[in-house]
N, C-alpha and C positions, 0 to 999 in steps of 0.2 A: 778703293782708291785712297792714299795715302793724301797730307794736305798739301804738297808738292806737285801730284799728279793734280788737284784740283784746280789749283792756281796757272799752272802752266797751260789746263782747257781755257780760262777764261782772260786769258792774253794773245787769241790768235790773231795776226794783223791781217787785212788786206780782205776782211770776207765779206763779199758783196752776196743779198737777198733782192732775189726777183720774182714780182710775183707770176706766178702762171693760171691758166683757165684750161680746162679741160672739157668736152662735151661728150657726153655720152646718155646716149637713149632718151635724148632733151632735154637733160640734167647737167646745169652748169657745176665743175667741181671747180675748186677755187684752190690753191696751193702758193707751194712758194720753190726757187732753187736758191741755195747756200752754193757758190763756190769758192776756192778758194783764192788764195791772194795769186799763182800762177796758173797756168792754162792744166786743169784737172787730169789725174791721170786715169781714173774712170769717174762714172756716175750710178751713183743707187737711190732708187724709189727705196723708203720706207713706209711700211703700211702698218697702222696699228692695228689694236686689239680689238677686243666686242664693245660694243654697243657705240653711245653716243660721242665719240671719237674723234677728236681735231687734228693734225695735221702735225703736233707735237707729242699725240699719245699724251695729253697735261701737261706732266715734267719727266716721262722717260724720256724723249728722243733727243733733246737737244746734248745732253752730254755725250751721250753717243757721236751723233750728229758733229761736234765739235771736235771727237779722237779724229772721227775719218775727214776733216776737213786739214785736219794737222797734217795726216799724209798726203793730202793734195787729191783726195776725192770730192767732187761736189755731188750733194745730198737733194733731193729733194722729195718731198711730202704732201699729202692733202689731206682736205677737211672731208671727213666722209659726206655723202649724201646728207642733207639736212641738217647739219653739223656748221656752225662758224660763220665763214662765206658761202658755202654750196649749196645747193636748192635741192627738191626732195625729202627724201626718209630714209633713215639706213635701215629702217624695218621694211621696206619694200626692198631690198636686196641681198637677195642670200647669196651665196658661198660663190658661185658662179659668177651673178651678177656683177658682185665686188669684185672679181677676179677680171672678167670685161671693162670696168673702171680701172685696174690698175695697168690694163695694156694700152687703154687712150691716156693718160696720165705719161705712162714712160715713153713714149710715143712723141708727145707734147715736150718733156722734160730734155729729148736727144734733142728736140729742133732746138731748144733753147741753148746747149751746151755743145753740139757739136759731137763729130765720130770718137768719139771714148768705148773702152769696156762699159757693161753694164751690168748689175748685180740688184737682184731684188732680196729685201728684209724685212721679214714680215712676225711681228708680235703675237705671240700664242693666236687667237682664233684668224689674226693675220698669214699666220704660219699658212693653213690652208689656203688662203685666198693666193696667196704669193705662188705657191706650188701648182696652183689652176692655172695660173696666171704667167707662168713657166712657158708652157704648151701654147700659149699666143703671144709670147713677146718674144721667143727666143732669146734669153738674157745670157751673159759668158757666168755667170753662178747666182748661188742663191744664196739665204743665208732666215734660217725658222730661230724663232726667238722666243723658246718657250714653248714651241708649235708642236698642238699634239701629232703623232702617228696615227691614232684612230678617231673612232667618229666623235664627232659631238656627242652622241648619246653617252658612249661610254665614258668620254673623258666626265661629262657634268653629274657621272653614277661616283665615279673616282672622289671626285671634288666634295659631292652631299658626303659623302661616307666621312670624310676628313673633315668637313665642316661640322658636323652633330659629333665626334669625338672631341674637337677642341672644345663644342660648349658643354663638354661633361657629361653627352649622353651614353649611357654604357653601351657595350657591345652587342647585346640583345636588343636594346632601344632603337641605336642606330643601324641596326639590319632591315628591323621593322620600319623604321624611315626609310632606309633604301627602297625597300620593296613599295612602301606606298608611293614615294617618288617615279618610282619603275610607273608605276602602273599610272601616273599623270600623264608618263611620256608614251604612253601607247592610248591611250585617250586624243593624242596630237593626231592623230591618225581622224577624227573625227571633226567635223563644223565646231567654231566656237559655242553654236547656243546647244548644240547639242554635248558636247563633250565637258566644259566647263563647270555647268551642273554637275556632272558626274565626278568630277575631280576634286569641288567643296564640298559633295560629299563623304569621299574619303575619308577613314579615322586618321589623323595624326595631320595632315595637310594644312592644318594652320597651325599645329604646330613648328612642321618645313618651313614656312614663312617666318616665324617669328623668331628662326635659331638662324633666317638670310639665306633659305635653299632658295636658288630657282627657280619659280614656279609659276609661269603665265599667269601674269589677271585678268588681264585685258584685251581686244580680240586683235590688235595688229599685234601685238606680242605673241600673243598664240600663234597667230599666221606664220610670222617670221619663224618663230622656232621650230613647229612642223614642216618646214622647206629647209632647215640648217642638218635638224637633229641623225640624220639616219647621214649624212655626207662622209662619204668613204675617201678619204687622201688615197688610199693604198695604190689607185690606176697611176693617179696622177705621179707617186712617188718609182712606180715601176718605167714608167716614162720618161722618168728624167734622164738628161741624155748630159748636164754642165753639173762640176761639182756643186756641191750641195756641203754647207756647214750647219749642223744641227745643234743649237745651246740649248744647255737646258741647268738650272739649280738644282742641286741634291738636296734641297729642304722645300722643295715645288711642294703643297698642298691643293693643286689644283691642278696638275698635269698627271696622270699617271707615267712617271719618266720613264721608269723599269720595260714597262710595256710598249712604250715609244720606243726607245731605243732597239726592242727587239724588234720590231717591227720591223723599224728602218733598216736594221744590219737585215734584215732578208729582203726587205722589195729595194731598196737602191743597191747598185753596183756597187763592189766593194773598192771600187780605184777612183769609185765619184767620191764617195761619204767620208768627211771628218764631224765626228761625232764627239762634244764636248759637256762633261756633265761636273758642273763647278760646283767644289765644296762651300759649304755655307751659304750659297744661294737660293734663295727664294724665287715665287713667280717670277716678278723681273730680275732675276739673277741677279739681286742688293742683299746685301748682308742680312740675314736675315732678322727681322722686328726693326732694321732701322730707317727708318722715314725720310734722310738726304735724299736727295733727286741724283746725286752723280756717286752713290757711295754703294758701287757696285762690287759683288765678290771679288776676293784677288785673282788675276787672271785674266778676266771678261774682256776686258776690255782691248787687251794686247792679245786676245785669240781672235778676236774679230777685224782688228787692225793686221795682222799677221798674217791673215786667212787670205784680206783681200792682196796686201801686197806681195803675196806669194803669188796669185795670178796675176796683177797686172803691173 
């Protein structure tokens, strides 16, 4: 986004934040709605990414956040489980779970805003959640943000492989890291006191750690991830019945895109799926190596703003 586009997000008038509570499984979630300065012409939940995740994804959502409030969409967000205001653990909720959170949430978000369209946007490991989460809110679209087609396991085999070539390990090195990494994640299958041993034993496994792989240390992390890792989108994407916008950056070192995108052109309908794969984007489809919060590839921003007011 040029420094024109920057300035004109942070001069919107009229936008009022309220906050919201959400309950689900007697976990209070804690959030907020942004609308705009006139009566919204839809409403989108955004859900972030992994792990310990607040209600703005840090500093992705609100630039976002601010295109769709310019067209007259009100936004709103939560703090995940244990995160922020909300009580809980996001490591006692896996894929499903969170997907059950985001239907009491948008639920919560319409009484607050009233009969609008509705659109879910979910940030890469949000991506799945949002697409679970399809199948119980009945939303008029959707909108994956980096969100793999396949499972966790594969996507975080994708990611180690690209993370040990950035820190310089050669191609024979980083095979063998794959492979020992493989073999953590079939270890998940196992109790923490029993499988964990087994995993510091492995050769090269602290090395994965010390190059930033993934690799459980600890036993609710363990938990969590043996309940994430094998989770298949593919039902949920054959299911989907409202358009579906798929983003994704062509400089992702943590999504396998290639493999996403085929995925999706076979299990979604092809009169559902606008599939967008922006140049010189990264994870969060920003330029990629540059660290602005709102300094998103060219494009992004006006394909997402475009997308919705094409529907509504």
């Amino acid at each position: 986004m040029n420094r024109a586009g920057r300035a004109r997000l942070g001069k919107l008038a009229g936008v009022r934040e309220e906050s919201l509570v959400a309950i689900n499984d007697d976990e209070r979630l804690a959030g907020s709605v942004w609308r705009p300065e006139y009566p919204p012409r839809a409403l989108i939940l955004m859900y972030p990414g992994s792990g310990p995740s607040d209600r703005h994804n840090d500093v992705l959502f609100p630039p976002i956040r601010a295109a769709l409030l310019e067209i007259g969409v009100a936004v709103c967000s939560f703090d995940k489980r244990g995160v922020g205001d909300s009580s809980g653990s996001w490591l006692d909720a896996d894929i499903h779970v969170q997907a059950a959170d985001v239907a009491v949430q948008l639920n919560v978000a319409k009484s607050a805003v009233g009969r609008v369209p509705t659109g879910l946007f979910g940030h890469s490991q949000g991506g799945w959640v949002v697409l679970e989460a399809a199948a119980l809110t009945e939303p008029d679209f959707v909108i994956t943000n980096s969100g793999p087609a396949v499972t966790p396991r594969e996507q975080e085999t994708y990611s180690t492989r690209q993370t040990l070539r950035e820190r310089g390990w050669d191609d024979d090195a980083a095979s063998r890291g794959v492979g020992a990494f493989t073999a953590v994640m079939d270890l998940l299958r196992l109790p923490f006191a029993v499988g964990r041993p087994q995993a510091q034993a492995l050769p090269m496994v602290t090395d994965l750690i010390d190059a930033g792989v993934f690799i459980p240390v600890d036993e609710h992390l363990w938990s969590f991830a043996a309940g994430v890792m094998d989770h298949d989108p593919q039902p949920a994407l054959h299911a989907l019945e409202v358009p579906l916008l798929a983003m994704f950056g062509a400089d992702d070192n943590v999504v396998p895109v290639e493999r996403s995108v085929e995925v999706l052109r076979t299990a979604v309908r092809p009169d559902l799926l606008d599939v967008r794969v922006i140049a010189d984007g990264d994870h969060r489809i920003q330029h990629s190596g540059i660290q602005r919060a709102d300094d998103f590839a060219d494009g992004y921003l006006n394909a997402i703003t475009g997308f919705v007011a094409q529907l509504c």
